[in-house]
MIKOLVO-835749 format. One record per atom (N, C-alpha, C): x, y, z; atom name; residue number from 1. Coordinates in pm, whole numbers, plus 50000, padded with zeros to 5 digits. Atoms other than C-alpha are relative to their C-alpha. Layout:
REM MIKOLVO-835749
<pt x="X" y="Y" z="Z" at="CA" i="NUM"/>
...
***
This chain:
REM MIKOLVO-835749
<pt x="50038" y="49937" z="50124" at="N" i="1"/>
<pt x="91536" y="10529" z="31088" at="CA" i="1"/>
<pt x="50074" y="49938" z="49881" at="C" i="1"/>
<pt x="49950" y="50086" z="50127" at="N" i="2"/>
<pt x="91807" y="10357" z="30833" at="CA" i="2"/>
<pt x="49969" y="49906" z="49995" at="C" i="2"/>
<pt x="50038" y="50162" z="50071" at="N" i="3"/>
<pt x="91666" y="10037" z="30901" at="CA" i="3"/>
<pt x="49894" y="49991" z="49920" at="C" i="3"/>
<pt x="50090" y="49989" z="50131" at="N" i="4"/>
<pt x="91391" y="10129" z="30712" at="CA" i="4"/>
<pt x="49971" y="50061" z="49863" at="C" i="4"/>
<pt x="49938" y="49979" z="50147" at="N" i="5"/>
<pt x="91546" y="10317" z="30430" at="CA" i="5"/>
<pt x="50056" y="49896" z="49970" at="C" i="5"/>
<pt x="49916" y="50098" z="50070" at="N" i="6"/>
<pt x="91753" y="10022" z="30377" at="CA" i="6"/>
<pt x="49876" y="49852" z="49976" at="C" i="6"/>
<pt x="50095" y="50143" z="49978" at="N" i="7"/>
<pt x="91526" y="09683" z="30492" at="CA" i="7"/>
<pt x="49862" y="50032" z="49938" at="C" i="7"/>
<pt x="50117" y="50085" z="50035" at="N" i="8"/>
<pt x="91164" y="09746" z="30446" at="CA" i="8"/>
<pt x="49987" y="50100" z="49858" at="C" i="8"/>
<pt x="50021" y="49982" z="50201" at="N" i="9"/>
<pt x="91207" y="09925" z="30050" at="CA" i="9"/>
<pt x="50050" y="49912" z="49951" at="C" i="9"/>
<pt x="49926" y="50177" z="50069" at="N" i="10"/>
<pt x="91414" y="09583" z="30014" at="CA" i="10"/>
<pt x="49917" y="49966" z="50006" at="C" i="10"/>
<pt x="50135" y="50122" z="50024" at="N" i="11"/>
<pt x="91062" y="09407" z="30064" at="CA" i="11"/>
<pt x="49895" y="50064" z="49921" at="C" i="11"/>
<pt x="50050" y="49980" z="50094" at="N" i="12"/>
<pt x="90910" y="09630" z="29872" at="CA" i="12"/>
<pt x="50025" y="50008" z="49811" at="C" i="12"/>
<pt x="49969" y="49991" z="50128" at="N" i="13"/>
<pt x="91122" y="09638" z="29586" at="CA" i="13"/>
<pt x="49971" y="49879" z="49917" at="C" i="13"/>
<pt x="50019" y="50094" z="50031" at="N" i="14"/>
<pt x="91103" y="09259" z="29541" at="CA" i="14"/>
<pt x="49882" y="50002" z="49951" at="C" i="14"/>
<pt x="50061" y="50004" z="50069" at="N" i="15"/>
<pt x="90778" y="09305" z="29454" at="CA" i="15"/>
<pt x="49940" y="50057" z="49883" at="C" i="15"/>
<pt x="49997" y="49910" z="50151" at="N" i="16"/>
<pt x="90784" y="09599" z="29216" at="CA" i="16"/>
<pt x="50101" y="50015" z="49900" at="C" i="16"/>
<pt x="49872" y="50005" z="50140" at="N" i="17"/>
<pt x="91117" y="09569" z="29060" at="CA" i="17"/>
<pt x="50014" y="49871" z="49900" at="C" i="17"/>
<pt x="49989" y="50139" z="50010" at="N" i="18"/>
<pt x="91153" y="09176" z="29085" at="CA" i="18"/>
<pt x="49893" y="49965" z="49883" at="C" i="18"/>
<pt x="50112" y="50133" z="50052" at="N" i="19"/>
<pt x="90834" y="09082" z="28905" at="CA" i="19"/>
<pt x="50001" y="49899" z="49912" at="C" i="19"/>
<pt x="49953" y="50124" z="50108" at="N" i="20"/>
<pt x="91017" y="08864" z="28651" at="CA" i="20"/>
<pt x="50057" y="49914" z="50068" at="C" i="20"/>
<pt x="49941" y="50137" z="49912" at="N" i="21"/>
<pt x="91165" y="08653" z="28917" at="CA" i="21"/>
<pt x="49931" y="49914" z="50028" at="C" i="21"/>
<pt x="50094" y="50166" z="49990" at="N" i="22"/>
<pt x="91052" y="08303" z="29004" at="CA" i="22"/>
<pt x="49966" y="50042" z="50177" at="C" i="22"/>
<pt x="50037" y="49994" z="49848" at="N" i="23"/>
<pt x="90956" y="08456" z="29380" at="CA" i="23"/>
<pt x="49831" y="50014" z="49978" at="C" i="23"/>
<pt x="50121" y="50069" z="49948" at="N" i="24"/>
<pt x="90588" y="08367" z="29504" at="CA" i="24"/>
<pt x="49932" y="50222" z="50000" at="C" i="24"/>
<pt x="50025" y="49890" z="50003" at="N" i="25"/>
<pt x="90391" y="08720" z="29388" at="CA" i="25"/>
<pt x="49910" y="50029" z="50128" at="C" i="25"/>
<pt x="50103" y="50008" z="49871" at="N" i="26"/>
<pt x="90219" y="08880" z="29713" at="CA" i="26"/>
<pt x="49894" y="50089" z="49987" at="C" i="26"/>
<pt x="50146" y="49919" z="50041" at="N" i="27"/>
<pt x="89853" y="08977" z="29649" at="CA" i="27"/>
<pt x="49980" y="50073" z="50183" at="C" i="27"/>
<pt x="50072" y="49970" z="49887" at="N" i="28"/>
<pt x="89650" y="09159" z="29917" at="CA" i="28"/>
<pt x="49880" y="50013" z="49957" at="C" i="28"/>
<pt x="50172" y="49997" z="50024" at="N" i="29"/>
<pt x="89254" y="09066" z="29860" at="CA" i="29"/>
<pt x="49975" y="50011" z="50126" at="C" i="29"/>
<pt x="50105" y="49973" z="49867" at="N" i="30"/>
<pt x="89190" y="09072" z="30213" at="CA" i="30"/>
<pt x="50135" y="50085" z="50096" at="C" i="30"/>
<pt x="49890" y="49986" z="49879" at="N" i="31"/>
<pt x="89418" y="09243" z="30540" at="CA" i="31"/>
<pt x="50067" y="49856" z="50038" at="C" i="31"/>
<pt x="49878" y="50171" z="49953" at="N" i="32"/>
<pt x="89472" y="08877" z="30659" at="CA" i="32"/>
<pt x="50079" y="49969" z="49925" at="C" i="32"/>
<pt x="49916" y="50058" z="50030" at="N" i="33"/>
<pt x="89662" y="08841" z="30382" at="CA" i="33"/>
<pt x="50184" y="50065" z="50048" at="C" i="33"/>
<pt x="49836" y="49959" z="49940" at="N" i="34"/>
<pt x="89998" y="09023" z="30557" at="CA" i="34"/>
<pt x="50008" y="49952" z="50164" at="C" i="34"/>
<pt x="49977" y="50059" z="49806" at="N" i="35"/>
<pt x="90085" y="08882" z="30903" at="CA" i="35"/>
<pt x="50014" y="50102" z="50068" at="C" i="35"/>
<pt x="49994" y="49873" z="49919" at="N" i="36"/>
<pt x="90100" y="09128" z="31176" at="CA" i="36"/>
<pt x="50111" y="50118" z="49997" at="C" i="36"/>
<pt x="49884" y="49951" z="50078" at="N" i="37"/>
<pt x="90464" y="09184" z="31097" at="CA" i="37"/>
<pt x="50040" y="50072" z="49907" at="C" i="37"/>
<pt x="50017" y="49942" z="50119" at="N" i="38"/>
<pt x="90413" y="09260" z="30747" at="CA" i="38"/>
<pt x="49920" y="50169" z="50014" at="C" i="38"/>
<pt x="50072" y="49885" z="50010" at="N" i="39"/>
<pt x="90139" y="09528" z="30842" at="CA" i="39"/>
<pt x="50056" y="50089" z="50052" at="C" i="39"/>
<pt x="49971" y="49964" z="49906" at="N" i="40"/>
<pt x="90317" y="09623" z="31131" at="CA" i="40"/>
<pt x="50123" y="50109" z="49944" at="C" i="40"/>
<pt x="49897" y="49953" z="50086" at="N" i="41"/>
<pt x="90619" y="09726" z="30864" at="CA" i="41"/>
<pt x="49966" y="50106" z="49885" at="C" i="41"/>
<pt x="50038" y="49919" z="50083" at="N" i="42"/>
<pt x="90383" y="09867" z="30598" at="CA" i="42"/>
<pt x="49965" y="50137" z="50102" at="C" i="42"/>
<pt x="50013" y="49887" z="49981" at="N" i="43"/>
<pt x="90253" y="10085" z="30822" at="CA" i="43"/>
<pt x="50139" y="50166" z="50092" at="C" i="43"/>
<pt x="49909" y="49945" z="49983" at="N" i="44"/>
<pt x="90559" y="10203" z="30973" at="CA" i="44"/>
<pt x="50143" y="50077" z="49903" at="C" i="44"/>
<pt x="49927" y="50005" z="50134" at="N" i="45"/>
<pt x="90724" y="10234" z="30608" at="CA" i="45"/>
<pt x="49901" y="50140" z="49991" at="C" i="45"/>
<pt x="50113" y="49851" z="50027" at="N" i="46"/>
<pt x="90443" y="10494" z="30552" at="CA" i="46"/>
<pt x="50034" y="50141" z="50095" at="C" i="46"/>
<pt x="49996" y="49844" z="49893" at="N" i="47"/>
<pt x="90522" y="10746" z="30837" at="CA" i="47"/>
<pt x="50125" y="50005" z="49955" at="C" i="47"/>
<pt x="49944" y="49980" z="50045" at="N" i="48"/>
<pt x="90839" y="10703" z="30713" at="CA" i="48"/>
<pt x="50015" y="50119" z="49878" at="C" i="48"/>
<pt x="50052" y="49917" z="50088" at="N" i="49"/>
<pt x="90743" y="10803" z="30385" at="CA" i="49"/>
<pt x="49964" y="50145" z="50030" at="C" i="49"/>
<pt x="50044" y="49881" z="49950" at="N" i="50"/>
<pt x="90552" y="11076" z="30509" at="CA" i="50"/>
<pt x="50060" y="50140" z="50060" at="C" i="50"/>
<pt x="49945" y="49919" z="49935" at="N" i="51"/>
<pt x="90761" y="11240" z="30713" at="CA" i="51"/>
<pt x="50143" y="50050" z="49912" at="C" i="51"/>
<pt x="49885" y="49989" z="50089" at="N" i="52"/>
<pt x="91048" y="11246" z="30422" at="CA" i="52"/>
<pt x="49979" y="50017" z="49885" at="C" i="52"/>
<pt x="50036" y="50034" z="50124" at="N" i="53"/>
<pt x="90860" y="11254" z="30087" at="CA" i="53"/>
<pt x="50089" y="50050" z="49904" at="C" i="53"/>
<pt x="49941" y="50016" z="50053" at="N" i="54"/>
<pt x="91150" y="11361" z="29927" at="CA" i="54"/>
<pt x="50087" y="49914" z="49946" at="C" i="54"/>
<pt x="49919" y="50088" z="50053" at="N" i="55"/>
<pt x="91357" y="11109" z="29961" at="CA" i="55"/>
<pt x="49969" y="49878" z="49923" at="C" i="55"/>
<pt x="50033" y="50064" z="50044" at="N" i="56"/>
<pt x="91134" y="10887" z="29823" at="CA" i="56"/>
<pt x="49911" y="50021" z="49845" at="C" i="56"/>
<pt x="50056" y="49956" z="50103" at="N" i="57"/>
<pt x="91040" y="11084" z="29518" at="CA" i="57"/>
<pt x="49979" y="49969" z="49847" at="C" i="57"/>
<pt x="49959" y="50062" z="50161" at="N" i="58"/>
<pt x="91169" y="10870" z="29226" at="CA" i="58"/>
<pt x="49993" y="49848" z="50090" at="C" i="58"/>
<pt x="49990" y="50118" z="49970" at="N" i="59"/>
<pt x="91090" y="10559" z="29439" at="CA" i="59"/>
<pt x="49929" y="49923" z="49919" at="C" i="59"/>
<pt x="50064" y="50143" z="50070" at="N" i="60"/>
<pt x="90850" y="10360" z="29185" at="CA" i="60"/>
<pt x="50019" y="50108" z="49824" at="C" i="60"/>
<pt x="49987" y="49977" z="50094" at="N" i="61"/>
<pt x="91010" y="10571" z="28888" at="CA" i="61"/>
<pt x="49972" y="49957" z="49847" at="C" i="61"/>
<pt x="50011" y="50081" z="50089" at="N" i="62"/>
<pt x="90928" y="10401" z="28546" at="CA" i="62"/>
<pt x="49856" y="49900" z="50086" at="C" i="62"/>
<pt x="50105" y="50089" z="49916" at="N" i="63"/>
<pt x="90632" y="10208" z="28777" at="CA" i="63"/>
<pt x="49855" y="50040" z="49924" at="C" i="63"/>
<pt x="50201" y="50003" z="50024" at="N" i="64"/>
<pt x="90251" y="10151" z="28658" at="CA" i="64"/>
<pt x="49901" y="49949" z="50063" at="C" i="64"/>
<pt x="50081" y="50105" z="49963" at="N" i="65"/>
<pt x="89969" y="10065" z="28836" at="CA" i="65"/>
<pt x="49862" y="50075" z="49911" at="C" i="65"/>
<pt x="50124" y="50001" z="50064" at="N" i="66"/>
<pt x="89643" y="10004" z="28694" at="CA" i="66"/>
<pt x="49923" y="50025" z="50100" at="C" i="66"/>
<pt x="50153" y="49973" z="49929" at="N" i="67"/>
<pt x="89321" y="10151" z="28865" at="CA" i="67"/>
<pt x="49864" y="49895" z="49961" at="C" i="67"/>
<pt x="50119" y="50072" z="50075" at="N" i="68"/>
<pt x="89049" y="09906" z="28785" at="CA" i="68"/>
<pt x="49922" y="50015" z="50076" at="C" i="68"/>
<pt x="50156" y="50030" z="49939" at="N" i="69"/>
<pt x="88685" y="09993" z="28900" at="CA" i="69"/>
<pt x="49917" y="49988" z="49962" at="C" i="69"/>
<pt x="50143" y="49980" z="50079" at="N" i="70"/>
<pt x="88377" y="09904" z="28864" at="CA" i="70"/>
<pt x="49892" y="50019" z="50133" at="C" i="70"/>
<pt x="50102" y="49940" z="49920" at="N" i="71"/>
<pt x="88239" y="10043" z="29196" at="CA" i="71"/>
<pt x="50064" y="50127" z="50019" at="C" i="71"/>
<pt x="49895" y="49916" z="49965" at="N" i="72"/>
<pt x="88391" y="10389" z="29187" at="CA" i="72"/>
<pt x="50026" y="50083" z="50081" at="C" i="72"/>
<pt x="50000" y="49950" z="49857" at="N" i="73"/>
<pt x="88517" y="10597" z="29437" at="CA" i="73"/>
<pt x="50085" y="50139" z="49986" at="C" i="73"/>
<pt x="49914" y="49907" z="49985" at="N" i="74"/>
<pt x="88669" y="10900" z="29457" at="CA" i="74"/>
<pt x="50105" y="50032" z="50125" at="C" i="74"/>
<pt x="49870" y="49989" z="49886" at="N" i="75"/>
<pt x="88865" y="10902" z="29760" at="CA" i="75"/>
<pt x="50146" y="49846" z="49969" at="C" i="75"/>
<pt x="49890" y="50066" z="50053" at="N" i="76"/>
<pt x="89020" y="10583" z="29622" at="CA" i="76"/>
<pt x="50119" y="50022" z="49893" at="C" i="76"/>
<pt x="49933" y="49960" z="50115" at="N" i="77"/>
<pt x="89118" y="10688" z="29321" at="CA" i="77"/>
<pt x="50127" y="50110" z="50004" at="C" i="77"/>
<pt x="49926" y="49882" z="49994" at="N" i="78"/>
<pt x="89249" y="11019" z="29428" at="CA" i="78"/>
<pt x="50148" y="49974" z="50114" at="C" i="78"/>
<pt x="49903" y="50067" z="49981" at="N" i="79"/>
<pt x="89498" y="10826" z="29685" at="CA" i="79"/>
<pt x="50055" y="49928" z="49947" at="C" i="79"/>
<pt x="49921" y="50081" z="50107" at="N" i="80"/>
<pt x="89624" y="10572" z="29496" at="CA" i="80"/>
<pt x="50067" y="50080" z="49874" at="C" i="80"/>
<pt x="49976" y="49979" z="50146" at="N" i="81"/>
<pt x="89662" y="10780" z="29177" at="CA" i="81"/>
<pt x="50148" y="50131" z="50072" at="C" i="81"/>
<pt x="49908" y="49893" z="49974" at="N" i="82"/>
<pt x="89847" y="11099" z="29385" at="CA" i="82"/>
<pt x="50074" y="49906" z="50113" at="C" i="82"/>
<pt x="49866" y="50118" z="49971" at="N" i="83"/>
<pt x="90090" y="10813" z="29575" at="CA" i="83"/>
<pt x="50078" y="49963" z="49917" at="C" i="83"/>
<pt x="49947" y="50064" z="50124" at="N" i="84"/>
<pt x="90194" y="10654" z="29241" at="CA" i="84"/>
<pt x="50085" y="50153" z="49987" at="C" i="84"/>
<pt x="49954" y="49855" z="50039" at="N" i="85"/>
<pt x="90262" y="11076" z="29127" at="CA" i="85"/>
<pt x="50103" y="50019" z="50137" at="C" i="85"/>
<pt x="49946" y="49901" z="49949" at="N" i="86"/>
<pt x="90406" y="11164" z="29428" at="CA" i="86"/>
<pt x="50122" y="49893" z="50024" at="C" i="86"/>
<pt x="49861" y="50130" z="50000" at="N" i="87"/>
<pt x="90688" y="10851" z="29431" at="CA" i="87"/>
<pt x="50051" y="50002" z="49885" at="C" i="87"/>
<pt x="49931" y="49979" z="50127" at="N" i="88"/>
<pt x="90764" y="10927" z="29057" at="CA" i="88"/>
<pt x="49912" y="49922" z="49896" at="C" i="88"/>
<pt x="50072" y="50135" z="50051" at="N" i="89"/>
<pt x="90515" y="10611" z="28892" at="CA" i="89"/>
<pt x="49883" y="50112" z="49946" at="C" i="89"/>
<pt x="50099" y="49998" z="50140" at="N" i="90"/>
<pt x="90190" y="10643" z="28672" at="CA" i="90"/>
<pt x="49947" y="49953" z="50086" at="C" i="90"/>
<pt x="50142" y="50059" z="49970" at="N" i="91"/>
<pt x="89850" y="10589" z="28777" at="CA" i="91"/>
<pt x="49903" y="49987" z="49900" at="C" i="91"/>
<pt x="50055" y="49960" z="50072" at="N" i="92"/>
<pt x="89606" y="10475" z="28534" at="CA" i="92"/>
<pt x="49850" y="49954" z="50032" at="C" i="92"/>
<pt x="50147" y="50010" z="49962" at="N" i="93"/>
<pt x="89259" y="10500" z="28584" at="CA" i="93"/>
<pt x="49880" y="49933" z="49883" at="C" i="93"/>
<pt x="50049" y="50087" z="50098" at="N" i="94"/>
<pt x="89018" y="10230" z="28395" at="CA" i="94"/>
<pt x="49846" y="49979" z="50065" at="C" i="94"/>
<pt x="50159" y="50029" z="49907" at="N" i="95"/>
<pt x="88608" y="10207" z="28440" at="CA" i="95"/>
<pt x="49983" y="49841" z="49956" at="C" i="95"/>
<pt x="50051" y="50131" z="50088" at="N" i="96"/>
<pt x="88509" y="09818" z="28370" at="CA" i="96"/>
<pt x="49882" y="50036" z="49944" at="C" i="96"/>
<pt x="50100" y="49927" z="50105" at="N" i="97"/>
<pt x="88190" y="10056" z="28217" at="CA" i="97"/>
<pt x="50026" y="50015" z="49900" at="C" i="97"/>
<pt x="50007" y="49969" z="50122" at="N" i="98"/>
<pt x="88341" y="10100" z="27956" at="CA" i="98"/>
<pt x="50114" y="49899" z="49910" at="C" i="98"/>
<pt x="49918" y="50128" z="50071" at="N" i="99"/>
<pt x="88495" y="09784" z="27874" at="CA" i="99"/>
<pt x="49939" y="49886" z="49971" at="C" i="99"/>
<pt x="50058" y="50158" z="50009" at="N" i="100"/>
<pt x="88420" y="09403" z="27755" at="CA" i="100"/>
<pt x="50023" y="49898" z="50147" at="C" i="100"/>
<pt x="49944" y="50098" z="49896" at="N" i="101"/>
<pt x="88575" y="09274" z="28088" at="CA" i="101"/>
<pt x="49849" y="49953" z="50105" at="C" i="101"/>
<pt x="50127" y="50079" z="49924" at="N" i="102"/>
<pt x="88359" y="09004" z="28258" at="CA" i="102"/>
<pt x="49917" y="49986" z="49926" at="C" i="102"/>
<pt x="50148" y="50021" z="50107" at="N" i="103"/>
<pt x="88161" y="08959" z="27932" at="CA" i="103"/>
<pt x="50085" y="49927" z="49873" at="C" i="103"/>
<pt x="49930" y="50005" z="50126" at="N" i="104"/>
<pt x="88409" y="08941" z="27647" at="CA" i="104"/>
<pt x="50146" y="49933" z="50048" at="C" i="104"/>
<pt x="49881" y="50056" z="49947" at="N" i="105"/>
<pt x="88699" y="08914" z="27843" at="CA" i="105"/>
<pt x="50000" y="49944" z="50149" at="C" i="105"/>
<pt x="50006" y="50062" z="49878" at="N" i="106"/>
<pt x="88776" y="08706" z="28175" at="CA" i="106"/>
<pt x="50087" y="50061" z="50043" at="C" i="106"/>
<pt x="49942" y="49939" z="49885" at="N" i="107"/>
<pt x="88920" y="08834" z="28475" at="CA" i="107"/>
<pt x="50160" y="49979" z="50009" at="C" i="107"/>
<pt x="49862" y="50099" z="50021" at="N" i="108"/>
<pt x="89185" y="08566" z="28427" at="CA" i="108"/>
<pt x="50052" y="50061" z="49880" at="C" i="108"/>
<pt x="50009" y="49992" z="50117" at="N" i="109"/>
<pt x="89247" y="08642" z="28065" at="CA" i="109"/>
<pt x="50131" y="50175" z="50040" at="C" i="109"/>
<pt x="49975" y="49862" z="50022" at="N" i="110"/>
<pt x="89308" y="09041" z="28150" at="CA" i="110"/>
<pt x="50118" y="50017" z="50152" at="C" i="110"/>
<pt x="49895" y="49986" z="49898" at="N" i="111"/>
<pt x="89532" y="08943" z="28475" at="CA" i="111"/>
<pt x="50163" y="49949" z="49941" at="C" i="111"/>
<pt x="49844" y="50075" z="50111" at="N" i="112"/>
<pt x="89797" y="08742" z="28205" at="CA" i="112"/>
<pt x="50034" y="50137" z="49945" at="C" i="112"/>
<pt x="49965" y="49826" z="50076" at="N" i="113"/>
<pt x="89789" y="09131" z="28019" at="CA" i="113"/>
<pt x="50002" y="50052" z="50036" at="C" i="113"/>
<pt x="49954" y="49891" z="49934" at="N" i="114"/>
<pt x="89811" y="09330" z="28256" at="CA" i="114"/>
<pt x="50141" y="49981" z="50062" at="C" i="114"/>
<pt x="49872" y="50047" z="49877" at="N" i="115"/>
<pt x="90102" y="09161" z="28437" at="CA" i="115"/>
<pt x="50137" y="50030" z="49887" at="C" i="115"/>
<pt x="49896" y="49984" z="50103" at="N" i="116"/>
<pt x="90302" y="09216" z="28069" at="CA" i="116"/>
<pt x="49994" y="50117" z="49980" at="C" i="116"/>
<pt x="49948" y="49866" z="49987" at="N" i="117"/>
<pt x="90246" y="09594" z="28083" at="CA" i="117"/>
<pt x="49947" y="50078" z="50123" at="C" i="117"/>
<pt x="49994" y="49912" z="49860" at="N" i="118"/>
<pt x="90181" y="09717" z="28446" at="CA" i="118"/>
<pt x="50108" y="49894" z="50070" at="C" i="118"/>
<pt x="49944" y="50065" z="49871" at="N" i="119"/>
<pt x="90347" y="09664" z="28773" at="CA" i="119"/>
<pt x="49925" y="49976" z="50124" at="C" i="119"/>
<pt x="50066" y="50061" z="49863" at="N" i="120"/>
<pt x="90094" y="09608" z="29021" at="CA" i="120"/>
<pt x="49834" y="50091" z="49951" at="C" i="120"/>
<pt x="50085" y="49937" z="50033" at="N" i="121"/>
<pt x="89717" y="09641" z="28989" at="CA" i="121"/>
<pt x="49904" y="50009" z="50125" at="C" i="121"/>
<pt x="50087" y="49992" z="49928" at="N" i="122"/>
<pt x="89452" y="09784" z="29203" at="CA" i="122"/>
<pt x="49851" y="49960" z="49977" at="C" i="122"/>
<pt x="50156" y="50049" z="50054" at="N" i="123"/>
<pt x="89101" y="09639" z="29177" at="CA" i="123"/>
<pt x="49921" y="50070" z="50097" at="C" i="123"/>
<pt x="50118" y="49935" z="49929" at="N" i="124"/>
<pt x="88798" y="09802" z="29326" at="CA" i="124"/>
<pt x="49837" y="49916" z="49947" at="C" i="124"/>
<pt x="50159" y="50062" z="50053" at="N" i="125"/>
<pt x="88506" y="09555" z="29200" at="CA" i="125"/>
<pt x="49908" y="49931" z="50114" at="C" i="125"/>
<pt x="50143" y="50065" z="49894" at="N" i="126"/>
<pt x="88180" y="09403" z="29347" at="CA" i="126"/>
<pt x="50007" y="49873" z="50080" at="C" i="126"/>
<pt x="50035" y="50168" z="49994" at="N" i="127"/>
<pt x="88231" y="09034" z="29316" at="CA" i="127"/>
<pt x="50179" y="49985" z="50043" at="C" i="127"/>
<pt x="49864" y="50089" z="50010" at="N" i="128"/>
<pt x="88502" y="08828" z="29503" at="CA" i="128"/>
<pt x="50065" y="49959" z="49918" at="C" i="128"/>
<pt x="49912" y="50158" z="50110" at="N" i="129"/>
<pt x="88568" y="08561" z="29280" at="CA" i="129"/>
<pt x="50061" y="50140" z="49880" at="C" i="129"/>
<pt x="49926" y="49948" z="50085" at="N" i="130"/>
<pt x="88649" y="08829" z="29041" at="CA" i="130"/>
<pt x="50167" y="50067" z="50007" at="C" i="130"/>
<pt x="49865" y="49941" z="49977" at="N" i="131"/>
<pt x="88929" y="08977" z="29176" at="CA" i="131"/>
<pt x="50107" y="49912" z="50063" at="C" i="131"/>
<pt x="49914" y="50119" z="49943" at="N" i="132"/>
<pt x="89048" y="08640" z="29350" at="CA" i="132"/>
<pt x="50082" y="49980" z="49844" at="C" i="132"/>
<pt x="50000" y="50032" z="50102" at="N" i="133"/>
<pt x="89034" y="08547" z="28954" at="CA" i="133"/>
<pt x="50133" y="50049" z="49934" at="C" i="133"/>
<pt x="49900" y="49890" z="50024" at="N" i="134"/>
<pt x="89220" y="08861" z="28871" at="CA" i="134"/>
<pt x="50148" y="49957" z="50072" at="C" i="134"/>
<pt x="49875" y="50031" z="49990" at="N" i="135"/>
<pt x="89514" y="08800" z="29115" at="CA" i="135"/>
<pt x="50036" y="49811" z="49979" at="C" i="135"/>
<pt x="49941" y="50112" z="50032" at="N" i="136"/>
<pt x="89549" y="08399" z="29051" at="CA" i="136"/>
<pt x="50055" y="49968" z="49858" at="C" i="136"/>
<pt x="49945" y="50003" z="50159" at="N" i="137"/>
<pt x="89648" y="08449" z="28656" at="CA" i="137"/>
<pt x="50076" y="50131" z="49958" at="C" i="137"/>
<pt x="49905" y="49905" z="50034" at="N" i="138"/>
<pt x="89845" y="08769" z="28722" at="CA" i="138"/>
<pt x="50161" y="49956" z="50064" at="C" i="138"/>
<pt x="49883" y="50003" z="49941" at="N" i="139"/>
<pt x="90227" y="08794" z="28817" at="CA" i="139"/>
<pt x="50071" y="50096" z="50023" at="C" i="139"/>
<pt x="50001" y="49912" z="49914" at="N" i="140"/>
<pt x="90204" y="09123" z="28938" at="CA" i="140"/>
<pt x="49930" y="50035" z="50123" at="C" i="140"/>
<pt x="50099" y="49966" z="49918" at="N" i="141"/>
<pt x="90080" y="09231" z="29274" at="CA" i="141"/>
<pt x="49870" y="50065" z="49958" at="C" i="141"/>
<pt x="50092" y="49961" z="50028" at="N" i="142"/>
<pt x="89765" y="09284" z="29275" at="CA" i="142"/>
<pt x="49892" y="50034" z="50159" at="C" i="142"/>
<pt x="50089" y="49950" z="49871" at="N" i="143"/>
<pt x="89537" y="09488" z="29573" at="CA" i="143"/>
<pt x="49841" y="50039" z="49998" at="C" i="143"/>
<pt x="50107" y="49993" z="49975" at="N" i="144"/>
<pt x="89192" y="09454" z="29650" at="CA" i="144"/>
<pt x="49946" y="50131" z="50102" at="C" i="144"/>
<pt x="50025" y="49920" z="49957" at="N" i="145"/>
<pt x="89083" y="09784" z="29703" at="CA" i="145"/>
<pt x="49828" y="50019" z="50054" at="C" i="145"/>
<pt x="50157" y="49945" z="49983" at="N" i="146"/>
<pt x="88696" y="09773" z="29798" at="CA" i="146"/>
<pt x="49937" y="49971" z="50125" at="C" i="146"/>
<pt x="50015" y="49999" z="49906" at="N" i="147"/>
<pt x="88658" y="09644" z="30129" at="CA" i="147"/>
<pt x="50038" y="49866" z="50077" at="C" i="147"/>
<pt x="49959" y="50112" z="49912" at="N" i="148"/>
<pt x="88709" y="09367" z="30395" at="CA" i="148"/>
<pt x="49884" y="49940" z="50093" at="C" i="148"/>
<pt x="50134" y="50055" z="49904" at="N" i="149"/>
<pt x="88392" y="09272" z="30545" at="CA" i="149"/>
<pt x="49984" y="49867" z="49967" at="C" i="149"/>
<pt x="50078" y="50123" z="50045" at="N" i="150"/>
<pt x="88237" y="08952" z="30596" at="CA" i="150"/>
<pt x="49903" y="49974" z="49887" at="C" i="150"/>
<pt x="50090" y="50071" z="50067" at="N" i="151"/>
<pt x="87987" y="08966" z="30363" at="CA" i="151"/>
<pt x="50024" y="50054" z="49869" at="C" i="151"/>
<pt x="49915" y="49964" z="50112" at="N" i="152"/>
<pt x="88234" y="09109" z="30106" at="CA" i="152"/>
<pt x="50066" y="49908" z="49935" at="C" i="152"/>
<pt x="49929" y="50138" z="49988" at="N" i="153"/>
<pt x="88428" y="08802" z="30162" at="CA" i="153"/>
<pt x="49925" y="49879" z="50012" at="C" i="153"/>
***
């Protein structure tokens, strides 16, 4: 049990505290992108969590993530947004309906601005390339929330 209060919030912090460091940011657009290890840790970090949610109550304190959809979902939203709340962090919820993005603005464009006032963003959109787009010009994590299928990918 302490090795994972201590070790695996050390691999998570690197990517939510760190994000001004020169370390290699780690997206997730697909599952393959964590090695078995990695998953094997997230998901064992979670029952953690779970089973203690106090102690982890001010864990992404001062933290933002961005909601970005443009296929929307309510079961997504409502996890992601009450995780962020229940760790201490901000969830903010954004429709691309009611924005210029992908018309006015590029994917790329809005991953350089988000990365200067969030800490990690969630995407939920249609199109690959967009959210590939999205995390290759951000330098915050960024998670591909909409699915994993072949013909998604």
């Amino acid at each position: 049990m302490s090795f994972f209060r201590r070790s695996i919030p050390q691999l998570f912090r690197n990517q939510i505290r760190n994000v001004s460091s020169t370390r290699t940011t780690k997206h997730v657009l697909k599952i393959s992108d964590l090695s078995q290890k990695e998953l094997r840790d997230v998901l064992k970090f979670a029952t953690v969590i779970k089973k203690n949610p106090k102690d982890y109550a001010a864990s992404l304190k001062d933290k933002t993530l961005l909601m970005l959809f443009e296929k929307p979902s309510l079961r997504t939203r409502v996890s992601f947004e009450t995780g962020m709340t229940q760790m201490g962090g901000h969830g903010i919820f954004y429709s691309i309906a009611d924005s210029p993005l992908g018309q006015k603005e590029t994917f790329g464009d809005t991953g350089q601005v988000l990365s200067r006032y969030c800490d990690v963003v969630m995407a939920r959109v249609k199109n690959r390339r967009d959210v590939r787009e999205l995390a290759k010009h951000s330098t915050i994590p960024v998670i591909n929330a909409l699915g994993w299928s072949s013909k998604y990918f």
